[in-house]
BASEBA-76812 format. One record per residue (C-alpha): residue number from 1; x, z, y. Coordinates in steps of 0.5 Angstrom, whole numbers, plus 500, padded with zeros to 3 digits. Each point is the difference from the previous one (the first is absolute). Example, Ala and Ser with C-alpha at 12.3 -4.5 7.8 and 13.67 -1.06 7.14 Angstrom:
BEGIN
     n     u     w     v
     1   525   516   491
     2   502   498   507
END
This chain:
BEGIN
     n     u     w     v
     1   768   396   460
     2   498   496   495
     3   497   502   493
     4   502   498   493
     5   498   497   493
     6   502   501   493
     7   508   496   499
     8   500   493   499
     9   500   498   492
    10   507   495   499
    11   496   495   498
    12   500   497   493
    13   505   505   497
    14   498   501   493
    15   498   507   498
    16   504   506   497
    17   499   501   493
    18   502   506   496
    19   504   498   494
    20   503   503   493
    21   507   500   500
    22   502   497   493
    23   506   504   497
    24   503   493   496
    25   501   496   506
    26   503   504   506
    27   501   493   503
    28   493   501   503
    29   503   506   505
    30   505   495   503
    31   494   495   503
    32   495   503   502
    33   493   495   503
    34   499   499   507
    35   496   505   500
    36   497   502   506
    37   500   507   501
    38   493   500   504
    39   495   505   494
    40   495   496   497
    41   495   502   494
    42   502   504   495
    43   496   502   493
    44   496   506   502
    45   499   506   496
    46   495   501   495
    47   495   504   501
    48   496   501   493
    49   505   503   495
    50   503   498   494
    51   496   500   494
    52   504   505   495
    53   504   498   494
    54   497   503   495
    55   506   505   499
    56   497   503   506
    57   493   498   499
    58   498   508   498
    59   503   503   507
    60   504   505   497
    61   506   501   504
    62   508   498   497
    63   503   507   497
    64   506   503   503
    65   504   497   493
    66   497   493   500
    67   503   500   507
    68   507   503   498
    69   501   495   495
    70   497   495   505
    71   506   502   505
    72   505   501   495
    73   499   492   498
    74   502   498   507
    75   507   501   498
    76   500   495   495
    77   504   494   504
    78   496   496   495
    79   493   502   505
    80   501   498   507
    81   501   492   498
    82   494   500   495
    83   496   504   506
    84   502   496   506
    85   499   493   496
    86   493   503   498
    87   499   501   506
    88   501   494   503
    89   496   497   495
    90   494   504   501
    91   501   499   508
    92   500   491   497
    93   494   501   497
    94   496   503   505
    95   496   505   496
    96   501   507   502
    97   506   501   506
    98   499   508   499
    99   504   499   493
   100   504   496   503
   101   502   504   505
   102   500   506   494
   103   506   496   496
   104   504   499   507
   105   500   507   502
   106   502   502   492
   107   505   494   500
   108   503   502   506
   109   501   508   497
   110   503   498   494
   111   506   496   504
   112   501   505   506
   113   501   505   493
   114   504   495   496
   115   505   498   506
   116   506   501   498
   117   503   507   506
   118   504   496   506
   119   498   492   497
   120   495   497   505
   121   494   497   493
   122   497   493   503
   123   495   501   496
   124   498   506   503
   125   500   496   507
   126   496   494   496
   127   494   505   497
   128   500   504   507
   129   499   492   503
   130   494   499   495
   131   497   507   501
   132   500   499   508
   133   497   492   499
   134   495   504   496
   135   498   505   505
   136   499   495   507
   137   496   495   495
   138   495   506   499
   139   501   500   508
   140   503   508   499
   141   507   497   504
   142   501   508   503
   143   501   501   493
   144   505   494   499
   145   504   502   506
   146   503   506   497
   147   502   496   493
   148   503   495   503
   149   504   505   505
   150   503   503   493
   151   501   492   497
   152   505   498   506
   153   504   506   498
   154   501   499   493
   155   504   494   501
   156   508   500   503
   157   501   494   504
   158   508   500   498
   159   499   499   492
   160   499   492   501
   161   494   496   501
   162   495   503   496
   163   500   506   503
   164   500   497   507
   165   494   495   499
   166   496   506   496
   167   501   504   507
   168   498   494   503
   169   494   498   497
   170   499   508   501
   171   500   500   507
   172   495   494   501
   173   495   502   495
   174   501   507   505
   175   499   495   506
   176   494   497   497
   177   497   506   498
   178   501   503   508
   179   498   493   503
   180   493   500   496
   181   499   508   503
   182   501   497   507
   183   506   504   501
   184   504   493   503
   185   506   505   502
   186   501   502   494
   187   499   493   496
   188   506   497   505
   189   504   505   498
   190   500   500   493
   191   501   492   500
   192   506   501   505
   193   503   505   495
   194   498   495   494
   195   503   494   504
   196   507   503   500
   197   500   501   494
   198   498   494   497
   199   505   497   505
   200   506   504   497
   201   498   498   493
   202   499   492   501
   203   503   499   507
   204   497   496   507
   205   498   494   498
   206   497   501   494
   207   494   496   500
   208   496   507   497
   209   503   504   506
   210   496   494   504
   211   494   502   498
   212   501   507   501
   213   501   499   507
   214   495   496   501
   215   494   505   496
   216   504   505   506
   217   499   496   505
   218   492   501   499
   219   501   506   499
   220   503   500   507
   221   495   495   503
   222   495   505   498
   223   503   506   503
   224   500   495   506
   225   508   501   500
   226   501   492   502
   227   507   500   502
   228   502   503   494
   229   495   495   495
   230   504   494   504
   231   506   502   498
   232   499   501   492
   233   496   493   501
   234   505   496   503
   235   505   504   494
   236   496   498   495
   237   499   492   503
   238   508   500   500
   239   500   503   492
   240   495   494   497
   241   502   495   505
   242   507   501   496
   243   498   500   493
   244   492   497   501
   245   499   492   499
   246   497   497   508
   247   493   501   500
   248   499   506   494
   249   495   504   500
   250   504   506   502
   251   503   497   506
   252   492   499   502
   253   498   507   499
   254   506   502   504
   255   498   496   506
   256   492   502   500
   257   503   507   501
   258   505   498   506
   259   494   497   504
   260   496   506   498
   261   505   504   504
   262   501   495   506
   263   493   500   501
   264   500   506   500
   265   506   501   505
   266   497   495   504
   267   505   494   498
   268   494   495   498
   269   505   494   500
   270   505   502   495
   271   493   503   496
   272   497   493   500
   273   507   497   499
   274   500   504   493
   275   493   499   498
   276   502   492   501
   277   505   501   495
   278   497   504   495
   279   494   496   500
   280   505   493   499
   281   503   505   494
   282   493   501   498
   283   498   492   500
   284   507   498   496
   285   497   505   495
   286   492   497   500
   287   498   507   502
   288   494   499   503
   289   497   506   500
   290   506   503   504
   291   500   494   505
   292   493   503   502
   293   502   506   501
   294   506   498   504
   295   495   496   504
   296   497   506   502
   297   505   503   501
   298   502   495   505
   299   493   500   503
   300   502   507   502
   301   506   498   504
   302   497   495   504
   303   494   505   501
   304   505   504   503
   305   503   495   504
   306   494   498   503
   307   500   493   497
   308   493   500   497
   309   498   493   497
   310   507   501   496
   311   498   506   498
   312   492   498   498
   313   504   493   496
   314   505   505   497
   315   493   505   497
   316   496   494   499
   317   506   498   495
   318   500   506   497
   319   493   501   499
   320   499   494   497
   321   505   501   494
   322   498   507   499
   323   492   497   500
   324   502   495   494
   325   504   505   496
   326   497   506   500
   327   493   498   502
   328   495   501   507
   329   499   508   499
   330   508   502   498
   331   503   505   505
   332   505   496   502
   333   495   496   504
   334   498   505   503
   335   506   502   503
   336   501   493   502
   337   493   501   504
   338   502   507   503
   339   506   495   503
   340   495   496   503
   341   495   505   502
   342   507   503   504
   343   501   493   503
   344   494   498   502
   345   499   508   504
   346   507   498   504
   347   497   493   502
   348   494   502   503
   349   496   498   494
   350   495   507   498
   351   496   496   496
   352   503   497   495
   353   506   506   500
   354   493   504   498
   355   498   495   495
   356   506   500   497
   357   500   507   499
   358   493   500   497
   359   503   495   495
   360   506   505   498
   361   495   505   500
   362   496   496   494
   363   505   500   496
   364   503   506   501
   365   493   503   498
   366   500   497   493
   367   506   499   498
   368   504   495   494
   369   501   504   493
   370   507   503   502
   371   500   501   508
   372   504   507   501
   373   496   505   504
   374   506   499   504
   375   499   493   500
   376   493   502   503
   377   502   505   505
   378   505   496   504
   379   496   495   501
   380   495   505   503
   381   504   502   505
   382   503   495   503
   383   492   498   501
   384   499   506   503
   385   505   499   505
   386   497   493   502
   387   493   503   500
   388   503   506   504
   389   503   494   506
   390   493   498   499
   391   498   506   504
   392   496   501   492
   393   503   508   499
   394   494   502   496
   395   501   494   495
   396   508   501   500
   397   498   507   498
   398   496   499   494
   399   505   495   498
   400   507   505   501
   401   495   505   497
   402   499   495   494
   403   507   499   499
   404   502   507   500
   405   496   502   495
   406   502   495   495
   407   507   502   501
   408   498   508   498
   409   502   500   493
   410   506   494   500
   411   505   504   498
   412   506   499   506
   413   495   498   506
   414   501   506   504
   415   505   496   507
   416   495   495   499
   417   494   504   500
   418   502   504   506
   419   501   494   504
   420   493   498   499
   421   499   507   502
   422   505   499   506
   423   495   494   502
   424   495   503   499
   425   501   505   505
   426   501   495   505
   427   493   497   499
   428   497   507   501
   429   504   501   507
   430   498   494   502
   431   492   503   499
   432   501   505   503
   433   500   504   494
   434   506   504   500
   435   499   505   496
   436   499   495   493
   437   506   497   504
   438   505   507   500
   439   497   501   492
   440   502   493   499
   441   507   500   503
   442   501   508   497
   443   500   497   493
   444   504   495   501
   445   505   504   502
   446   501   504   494
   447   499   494   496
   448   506   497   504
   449   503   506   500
   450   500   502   493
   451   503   492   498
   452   505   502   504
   453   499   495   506
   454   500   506   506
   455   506   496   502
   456   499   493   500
   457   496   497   508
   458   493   499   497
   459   500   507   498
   460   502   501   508
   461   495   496   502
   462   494   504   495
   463   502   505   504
   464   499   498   506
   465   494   498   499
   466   497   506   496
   467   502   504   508
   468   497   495   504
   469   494   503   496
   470   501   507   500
   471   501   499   508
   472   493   497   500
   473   498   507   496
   474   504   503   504
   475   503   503   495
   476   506   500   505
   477   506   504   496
   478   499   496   494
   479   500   494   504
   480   507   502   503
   481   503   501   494
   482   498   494   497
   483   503   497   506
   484   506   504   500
   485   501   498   492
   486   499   492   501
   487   504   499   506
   488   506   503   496
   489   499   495   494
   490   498   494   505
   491   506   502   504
   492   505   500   493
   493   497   494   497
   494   497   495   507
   495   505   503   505
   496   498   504   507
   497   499   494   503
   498   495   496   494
   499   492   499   503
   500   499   505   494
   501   503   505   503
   502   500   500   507
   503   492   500   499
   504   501   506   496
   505   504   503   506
   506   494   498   504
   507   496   504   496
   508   504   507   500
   509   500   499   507
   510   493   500   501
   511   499   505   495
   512   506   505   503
   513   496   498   507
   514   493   503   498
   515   504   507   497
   516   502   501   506
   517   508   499   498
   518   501   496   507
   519   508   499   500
   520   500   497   492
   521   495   494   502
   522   503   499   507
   523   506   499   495
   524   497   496   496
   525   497   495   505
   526   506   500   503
   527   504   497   494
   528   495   496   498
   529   500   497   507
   530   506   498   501
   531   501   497   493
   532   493   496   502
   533   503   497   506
   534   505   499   497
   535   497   495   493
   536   494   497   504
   537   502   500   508
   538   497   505   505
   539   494   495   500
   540   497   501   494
   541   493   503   500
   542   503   506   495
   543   505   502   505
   544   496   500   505
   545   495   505   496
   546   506   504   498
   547   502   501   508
   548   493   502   502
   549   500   506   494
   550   506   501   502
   551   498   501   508
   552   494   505   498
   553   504   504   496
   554   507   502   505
   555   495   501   506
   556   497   505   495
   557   506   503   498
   558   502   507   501
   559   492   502   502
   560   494   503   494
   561   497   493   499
   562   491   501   501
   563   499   494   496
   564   505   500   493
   565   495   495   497
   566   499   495   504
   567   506   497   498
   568   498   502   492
   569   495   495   502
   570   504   495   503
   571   504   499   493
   572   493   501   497
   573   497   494   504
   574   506   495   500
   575   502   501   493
   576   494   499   498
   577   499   494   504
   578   508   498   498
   579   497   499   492
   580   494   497   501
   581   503   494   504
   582   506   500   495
   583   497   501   494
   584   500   493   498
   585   508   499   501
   586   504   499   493
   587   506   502   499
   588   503   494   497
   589   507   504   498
   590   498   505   496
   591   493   497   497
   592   495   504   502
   593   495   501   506
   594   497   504   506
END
């Protein structure tokens, strides 16, 4: 089976931003930026404390009548606006967020207590936006997420418009907050709810629904859900085709996420026909900046089309923009390096794919004022892959380790991380140092489990990888259950007759095999052989290898086998030989590599 990486990042999406809801204009709830749902860095929590106002100054704690009065005065309807425009000012100001936080916490009481029995407050639902706004730009988003369950009750969707887009805005803030804690299940949800409403309030094609759908057409290419992101896409294309001027900027944005879900479906015409005219919509605009990372994009489909001297024009067009407006050590020219590293490794070309690696790597390491750790550690993988198909292992391990640890104290990084763990893991099996290689996968998997990933086809095939290390362990149960749990989901999400899955089916058989269940692995093999012979002809060389297992298993049916581990062996021996001859295969249609 083959191994994985971390997801692939959409590219070019521009960052989510935590934002202030501002009370006296509710219009900004009807449109919300194309934002990409992919977490990025947030303000962390301060570690030193706040100076003490001098009412505090000599540390003698508030008496019981100071807080009665205290709490008396939030009654004063008069309070909770005074306190959530405080509120607001001191988070615009930047001095001390922990009084920020303290005015929105005070401000959301005095509405909850000034509300009217039975009539839903819209200003409770905004202080209650703001306080949640608050606690994710603190980095405390498990905070936030019960603040913003209480918001989107407050308002009543029947009672006009207002209401409906304060719901609304309720649920994409919750739908944020879930996407930057890497609960991307959650997140989608919470933006499909979202969508509903704004589309009962506006109707269908507003252009502000367009822009809803395509934010939740990321999220759902993030999630790798590509069928239903297609969808919205093409929804989002009719709606700005309708009421956008030919070559808006709206219409380009559109058409660069479609050719991001045709490549990743495997439709690299219809990509590379979208990525024209986004680029032509870019040109008519003097967008320069945008033309060459389009141009890069391009590159990408006429690499995975194996037309190569078009895909190194396209990079050398891109590179040469990206050179001359953001200068020789930025980033963006690193990643143009990384494309031509992976090119010139698929041509034979090891010299120069090296070399351009260490030209990333130098930029990288000393980075522009203003470069993400994010930023940073993205590029670390991807040349950690091309240093891995390199037959470089230790070099890709330094590089994976590097980038796993700058992305520790990112807020919303946890599905990220686990990906560099799931790599990670790979690279240890292929070592042969399977006991770094199960830690590695074992922590991915309850990262991946607690962002509520343990039903998408990565997570299936993490668990696949993480028994094949315990089969080298000889961790025997383990790896039983992991097969078992992955079959279910790869069965559920590729289908029984998906690679991915028969490879699974292999695995339990041979497992099933070495604890002597017999019966269960000629069962297995049996299926397994049939579908083979089926998709790839009696001639193949895997049927061959199923019909020879299969052989060796029904003449010892039925008789206490003497040699159980024997066949443990086999499956040790040829998964480890499969790993190492495929290691370098990319899965062009979900971004990411063996």
């Amino acid at each position: 089976m083959p191994g994985l990486v971390s997801l692939k990042t959409p590219p070019d999406t521009p960052p989510l931003q935590i934002q202030i809801p501002n009370q006296e204009s509710s219009s900004d709830a009807q449109n919300p930026k194309s934002r990409s749902p992919i977490p990025k860095k947030t303000p962390s929590p301060s570690t030193s404390r706040a100076k003490p106002s001098p009412d505090r100054s000599s540390g003698k704690k508030k008496t019981p009548e100071k807080a009665k009065l205290d709490d008396a005065a939030l009654d004063n309807p008069d309070l909770g606006p005074f306190l959530l425009k405080l509120a607001r000012d001191t988070i615009a100001s930047g001095d001390n967020p922990a009084k920020a936080l303290d005015f929105a916490i005070r401000s959301s009481l005095s509405f909850e207590r000034c509300a009217q029995e039975g009539e839903p407050s819209l200003e409770l639902a905004m202080s209650l936006h703001v306080l949640a706004a608050i606690y994710c730009s603190l980095g405390r988003f498990d905070e936030a997420v019960p603040v913003l369950d209480r918001a989107i009750t407050v308002p009543d969707v029947a009672r006009g418009r207002d209401h409906a887009l304060a719901a609304f805005s309720g649920y994409m803030q919750l739908g944020d907050t879930h996407s930057m804690l890497g609960q991307l299940d959650r997140s989608i949800s919470c933006y499909e709810a979202g969508l509903k409403i704004q589309i009962e309030a506006l109707g269908e094609e507003d252009p502000r629904v367009a822009e809803t759908c395509r934010y939740l057409a990321e999220a759902h290419v993030q999630a790798m859900q590509f069928d239903e992101a297609e969808k919205l896409c093409q929804k989002t294309l009719e709606i700005h085709r309708e009421h956008s001027e030919p070559a808006s900027f709206e219409e380009a944005a559109d058409r660069r996420l479609m050719a991001l879900v045709c490549e990743a479906k495997g439709d690299y015409e219809n990509a590379l026909e979208h990525l024209v005219l986004a680029s032509m919509a870019m040109i008519a605009n003097s967008q320069d900046h945008e033309v060459a990372a389009i141009d890069v994009s391009i590159g990408d489909i006429y690499l995975s089309l194996a037309r190569f001297d078009e895909a190194v024009f396209s990079y050398q067009k891109a590179l040469t923009v990206f050179k001359s407006t953001r200068g020789d050590n930025h980033p963006s020219v690193a990643s143009v390096f990384v494309r031509l590293a992976d090119l010139y490794y698929k041509t034979g070309k090891l010299r120069e794919s090296k070399s351009y690696c260490e030209s990333a790597l130098r930029i990288y390491v000393k980075p522009v004022p203003g470069t993400t750790s994010e930023e940073i550690a993205g590029g670390l993988t991807e040349i950690s892959a091309i240093f891995e198909a390199l037959n470089e292992p230790e070099e890709a391990l330094k590089l994976l380790q590097k980038a796993m640890k700058l992305l520790e104290d990112v807020p919303g990084q946890r599905g990220t991380i686990a990906g560099i763990e799931a790599q990670m893991g790979v690279i240890f099996y292929m070592v042969g140092r399977y006991g770094e290689s199960r830690s590695s996968f074992e922590s991915a998997i309850l990262k991946l489990r607690a962002g509520g990933e343990k039903k998408s086809a990565f997570f299936g095939v993490v668990l696949n990888q993480m028994g094949l290390a315990c089969v080298q362990l000889y961790k025997i149960d383990e790896a039983v259950e992991l097969f078992e749990e992955a079959r279910g989901i790869l069965e559920q999400e590729c289908g029984p007759y998906h690679p991915d899955t028969l490879g699974v089916y292999s695995n339990l058989a041979a497992t099933y095999d070495a604890m002597g269940r017999v019966e269960d692995a000629i069962e297995i093999l049996e299926y397994i052989l049939k579908v083979r012979e089926e998709k790839l002809g009696t001639a193949n060389p895997d049927v061959d290898d199923e019909k020879k297992r299969l052989t060796e298993l029904l003449k010892e049916a039925g008789r206490v086998r003497n040699k159980k581990a024997k066949s443990l062996e086999n499956l040790l021996d040829s998964n480890s030989h499969r790993t190492k001859k495929e290691g370098t295969k990319r899965w062009a249609g979900f971004g990411f590599k063996s």
